[in-house]
N, C-alpha and C positions, 0 to 999 in steps of 0.2 A: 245833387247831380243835375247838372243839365242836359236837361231831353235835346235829341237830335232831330231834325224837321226831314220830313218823309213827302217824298214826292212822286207822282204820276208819268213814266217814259215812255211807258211802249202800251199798247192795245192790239186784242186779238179776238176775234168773236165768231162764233160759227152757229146761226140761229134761224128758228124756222121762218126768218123773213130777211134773211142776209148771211151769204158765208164770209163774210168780212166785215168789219167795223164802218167802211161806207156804206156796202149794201145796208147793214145793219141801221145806220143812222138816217140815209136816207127814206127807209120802210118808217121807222120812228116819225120823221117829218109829216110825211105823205098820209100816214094815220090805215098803214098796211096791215091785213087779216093774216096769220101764218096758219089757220084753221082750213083742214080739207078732209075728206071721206080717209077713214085706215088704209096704207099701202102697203103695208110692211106684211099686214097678214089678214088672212079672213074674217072680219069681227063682224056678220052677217048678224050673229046669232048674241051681239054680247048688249048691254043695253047702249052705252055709247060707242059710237059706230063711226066719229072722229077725234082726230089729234093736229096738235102743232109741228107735226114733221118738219124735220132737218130736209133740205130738198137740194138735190143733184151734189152732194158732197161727193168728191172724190178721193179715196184718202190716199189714194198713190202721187197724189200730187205731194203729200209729205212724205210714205213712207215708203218702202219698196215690200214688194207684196209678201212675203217672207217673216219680215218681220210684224206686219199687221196682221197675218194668221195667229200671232204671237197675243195680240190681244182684244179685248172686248170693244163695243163700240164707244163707249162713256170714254175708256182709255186715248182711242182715236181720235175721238174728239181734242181731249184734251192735247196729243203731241201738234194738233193743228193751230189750234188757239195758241198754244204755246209757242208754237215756229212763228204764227205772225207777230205776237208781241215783241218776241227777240229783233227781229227783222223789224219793226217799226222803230225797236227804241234803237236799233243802229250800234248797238253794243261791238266792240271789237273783244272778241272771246279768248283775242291771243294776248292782249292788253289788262286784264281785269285778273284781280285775285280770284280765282275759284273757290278756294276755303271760306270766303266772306259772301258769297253768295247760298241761296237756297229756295227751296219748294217748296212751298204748301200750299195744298190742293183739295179744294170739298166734294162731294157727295152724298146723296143721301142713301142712297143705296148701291152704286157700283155694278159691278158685272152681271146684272140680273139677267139681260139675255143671254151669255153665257149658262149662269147655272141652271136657267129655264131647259136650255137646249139640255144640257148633259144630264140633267134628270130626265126628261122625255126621252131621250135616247135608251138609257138603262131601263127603264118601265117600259118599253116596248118592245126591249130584246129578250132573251132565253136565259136574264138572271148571270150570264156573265158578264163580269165588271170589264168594260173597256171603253177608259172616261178619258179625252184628251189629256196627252200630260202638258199642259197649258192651263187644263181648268182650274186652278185652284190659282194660279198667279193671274187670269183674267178676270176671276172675279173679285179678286181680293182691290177696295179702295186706294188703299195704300201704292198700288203698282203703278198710278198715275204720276204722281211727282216721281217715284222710283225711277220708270223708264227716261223721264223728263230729264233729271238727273243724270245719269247714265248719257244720254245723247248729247248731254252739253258741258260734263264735266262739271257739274256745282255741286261742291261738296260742303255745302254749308248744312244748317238745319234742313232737316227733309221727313215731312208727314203726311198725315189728310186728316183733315176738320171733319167729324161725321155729326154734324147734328139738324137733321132733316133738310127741312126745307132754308135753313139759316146757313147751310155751310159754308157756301161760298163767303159769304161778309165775315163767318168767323175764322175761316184763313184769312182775310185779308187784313182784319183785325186782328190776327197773333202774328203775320209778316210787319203790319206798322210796329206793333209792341217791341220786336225780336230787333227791327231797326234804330229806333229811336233811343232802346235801349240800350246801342252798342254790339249790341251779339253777334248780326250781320251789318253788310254796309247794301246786298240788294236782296231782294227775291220776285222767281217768276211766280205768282198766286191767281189761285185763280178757282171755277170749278165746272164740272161736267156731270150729265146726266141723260141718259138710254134709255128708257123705260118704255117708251110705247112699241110695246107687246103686248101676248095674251097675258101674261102675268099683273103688268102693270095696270093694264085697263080692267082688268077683271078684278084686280085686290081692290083698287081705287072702287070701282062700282059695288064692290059688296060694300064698301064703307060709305056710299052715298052721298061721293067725293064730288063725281063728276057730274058736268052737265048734260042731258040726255036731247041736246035741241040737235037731233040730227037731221031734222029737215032745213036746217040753217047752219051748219056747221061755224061759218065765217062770221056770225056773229053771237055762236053762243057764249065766249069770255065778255062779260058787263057788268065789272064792278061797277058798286053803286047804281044801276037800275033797279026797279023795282020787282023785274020780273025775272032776275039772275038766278040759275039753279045749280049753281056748282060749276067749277075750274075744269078748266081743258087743259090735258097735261100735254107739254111739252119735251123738246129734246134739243140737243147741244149744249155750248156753254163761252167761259168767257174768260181772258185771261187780261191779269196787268201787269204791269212791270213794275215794282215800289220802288225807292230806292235813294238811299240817303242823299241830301239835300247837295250838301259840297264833292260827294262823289257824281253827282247829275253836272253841275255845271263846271267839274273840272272836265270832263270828259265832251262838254257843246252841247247835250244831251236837249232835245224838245222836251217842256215840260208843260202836262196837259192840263194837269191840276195840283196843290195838294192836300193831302192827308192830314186834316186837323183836328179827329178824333174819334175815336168807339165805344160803344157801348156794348153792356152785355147785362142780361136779365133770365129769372124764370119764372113763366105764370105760377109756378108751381100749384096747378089747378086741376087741372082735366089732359087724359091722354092725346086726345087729337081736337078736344074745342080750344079756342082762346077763353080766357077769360071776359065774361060777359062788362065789366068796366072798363077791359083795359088795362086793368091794375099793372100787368108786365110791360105792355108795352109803354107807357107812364116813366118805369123805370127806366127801361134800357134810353130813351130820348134823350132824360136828363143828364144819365151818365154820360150821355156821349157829348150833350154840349160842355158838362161842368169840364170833363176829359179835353176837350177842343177852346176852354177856355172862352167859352160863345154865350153872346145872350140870345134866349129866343128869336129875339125882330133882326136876329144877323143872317136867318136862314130864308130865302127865295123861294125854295121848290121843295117839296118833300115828294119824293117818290117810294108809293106806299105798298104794302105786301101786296094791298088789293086782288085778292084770286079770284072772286068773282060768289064768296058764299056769301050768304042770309046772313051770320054769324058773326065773320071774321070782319069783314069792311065797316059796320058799323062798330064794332069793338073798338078800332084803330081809330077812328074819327072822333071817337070820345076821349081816348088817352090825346088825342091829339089836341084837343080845346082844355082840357088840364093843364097840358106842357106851358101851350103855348097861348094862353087867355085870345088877348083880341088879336093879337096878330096874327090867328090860326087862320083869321076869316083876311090876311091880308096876302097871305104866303099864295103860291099855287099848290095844287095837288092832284097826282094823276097816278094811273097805275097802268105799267106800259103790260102789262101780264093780258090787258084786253085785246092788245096786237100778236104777242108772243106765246098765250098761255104760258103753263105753269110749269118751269124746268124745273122742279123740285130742288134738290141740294146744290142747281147750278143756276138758280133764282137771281143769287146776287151780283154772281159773275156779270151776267149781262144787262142788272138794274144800276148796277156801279158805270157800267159804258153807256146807261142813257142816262145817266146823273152827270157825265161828264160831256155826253152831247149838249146837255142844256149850256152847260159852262161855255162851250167852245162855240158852239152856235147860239146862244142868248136865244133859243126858245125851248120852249116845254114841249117835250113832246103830250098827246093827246090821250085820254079816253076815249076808245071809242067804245060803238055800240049802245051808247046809252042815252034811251027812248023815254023811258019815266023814272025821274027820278026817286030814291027810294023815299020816302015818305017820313022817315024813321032819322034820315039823315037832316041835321039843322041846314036851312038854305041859306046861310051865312058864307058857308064854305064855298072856294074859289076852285070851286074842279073845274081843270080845264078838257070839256067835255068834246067828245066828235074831233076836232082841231085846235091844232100846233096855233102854240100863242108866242108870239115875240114878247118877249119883256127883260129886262137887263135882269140876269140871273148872277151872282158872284159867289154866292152858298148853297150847296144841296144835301139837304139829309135823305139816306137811303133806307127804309127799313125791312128784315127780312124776319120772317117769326118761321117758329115750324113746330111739328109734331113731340111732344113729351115738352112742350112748354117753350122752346129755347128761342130768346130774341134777341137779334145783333142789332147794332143801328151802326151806320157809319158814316160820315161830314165829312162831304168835299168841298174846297174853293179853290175860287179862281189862285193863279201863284204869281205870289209878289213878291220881291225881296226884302 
């Protein structure tokens, strides 16, 4: 059987350093903090005392207010990212089979401020039940691509990827799969993530997740520094448009990049460490170039999980000089998570839009914040550290790992016929 080629249409971004895919690329360039003091609520008292906030989003600009009471903010995010990817890739909705289209959508955890609130509501009241009846479909993952769905008529395949902090790349990789393999001919994919609240910063900090540099907020994400003490969690997310190769250019369709292969792995190790070699992330690489049909030296940029722990950034730099012997020290490598912090299950979504910034602008976006580097790290390695490096970029691997082990990787290139 011959596989069908899967292409890049439309982008959609809503992130704490751009609510659009320019704001978005432009902050990437510029080597932008999305780190500020908590707004959303009083974290006076909690040990981390900033986040990556979404900023001046407005969601009446997509939805009419009625039916955004209808859901959580992860959700609203997502119908945002989702309107502009449609609207970028210029899709005519009255032209396209609907049955051959679909949705899939990541998260790691979904409507948490929702079920934050309906539980404090009930524990404060007199023991009578009376929980929105909205609560149980805003919190639920799944009601993301649903509602998506539902507003645009795609009645193709329709789910959500839930595996932590990987999800978004593992929709994006089961939308390539589902195309290439005939099932659908497009899908909007994509993913979202709410978390900064009391719940999220508070679970995070009991697990000794975050970074506690609250007298700096703006530059406590610093992968690969030496003085890094945990991820700053972030919020929004990021959507794309996939979508089979000869329905992209029967249709005039801009094509941004495309899709040449995924990976998928499990540390099968530890609940929320990486494996200390590497050993998964090793795999998930290989599969994704053997999958993309790629040798190592074909890949330019690797943009890496990089969240900013002890742990995990060294892990990944080591699977990485396995994969990729000396060329590892030829490649770039950055991790835009030190602009963005850490959207959890919508991680990919927007590391896939600056894997594909590199492509379209031929530069890497930067690391910032990093003062000394870690000591632990080989100084072979080409991190492009503080500042945006021009260099002809044509390949980018993107990699996303997350909690109970699970690692996606997924290769973009430039598209050629």
């Amino acid at each position: 059987m011959k596989l069908r080629r899967v292409v890049v249409t439309g982008l959609g971004a809503v992130t704490p350093i751009g609510n659009t895919v320019e704001e978005y690329w432009d902050s990437l360039e510029k080597g932008v903090s999305g780190a500020q003091p908590i707004t959303k609520f009083d974290a006076s008292k909690f040990k981390t005392q900033f986040a990556c906030e979404v900023k001046g989003f407005n969601v009446n600009e997509y939805l009419d207010r009625k039916e955004a009471r209808k859901m959580d903010l992860f959700c609203q995010y997502a119908m945002a990212v989702g309107d502009q990817a449609i609207k970028d890739s210029k899709l005519d909705l009255d032209a396209i089979d609907k049955s051959r289209v679909g949705v899939i959508w990541g998260a790691g955890i979904g409507g948490l401020t929702s079920l934050q609130k309906e539980v404090i509501d009930f524990a404060n009241g007199d023991g009578t039940p009376r929980f929105n009846p909205f609560f149980i479909p805003k919190m639920l993952v799944d009601l993301a691509p649903g509602h998506l769905a539902i507003k645009y008529g795609f009645s193709g395949p329709n789910f959500s990827t839930v595996s932590a902090c990987a999800s978004a790349t593992n929709a994006f990789v089961d939308a390539f799969n589902y195309i290439r393999l005939g099932k659908a001919d497009m899908f909007l994919a994509g993913g979202t993530e709410a978390c900064v609240n009391e719940s999220g910063i508070g679970g995070f900090n009991a697990l000794k997740a975050l970074s506690t540099r609250n007298d700096s907020p703006e530059s406590a994400s610093r992968p690969f520094d030496q003085n890094r003490d945990g991820f700053v969690l972030g919020e929004g997310g990021g959507a794309l448009i996939l979508e089979e190769l000869d329905h992209a250019l029967a249709r005039g369709a801009k094509i941004y990049a495309e899709v040449m292969g995924g990976g998928m792995s499990c540390d099968a190790h530890h609940m929320t460490a990486p494996h200390p070699e590497g050993e998964g992330v090793v795999k998930v690489m290989q599969e994704a170039l053997k999958d993309a049909n790629m040798s190592p030296d074909e890949i330019d940029y690797i943009n890496v999980h990089g969240t900013s722990t002890p742990l995990g950034d060294v892990a990944e730099l080591k699977g990485i000089q396995k994969v990729f012997g000396d060329h590892a020290y030829e490649m770039n490598i950055s991790s835009t998570k030190s602009m963005t912090g850490h959207l959890l299950g919508a991680a990919g979504a927007i590391e896939a839009l600056a894997s594909i910034f590199a492509l379209e602008r031929q530069t890497v976006p930067p690391t910032i914040n990093n003062e000394t580097r870690d000591e632990n790290i080989d100084p072979r390695f080409k991190l492009t550290l503080n500042k945006a490096e021009k260099r002809e970029v044509n390949a980018v691997l993107s990699n996303t790992f997350g909690f109970g082990g699970h690692n996606f990787s997924i290769i973009l290139k430039k598209f050629a016929e």
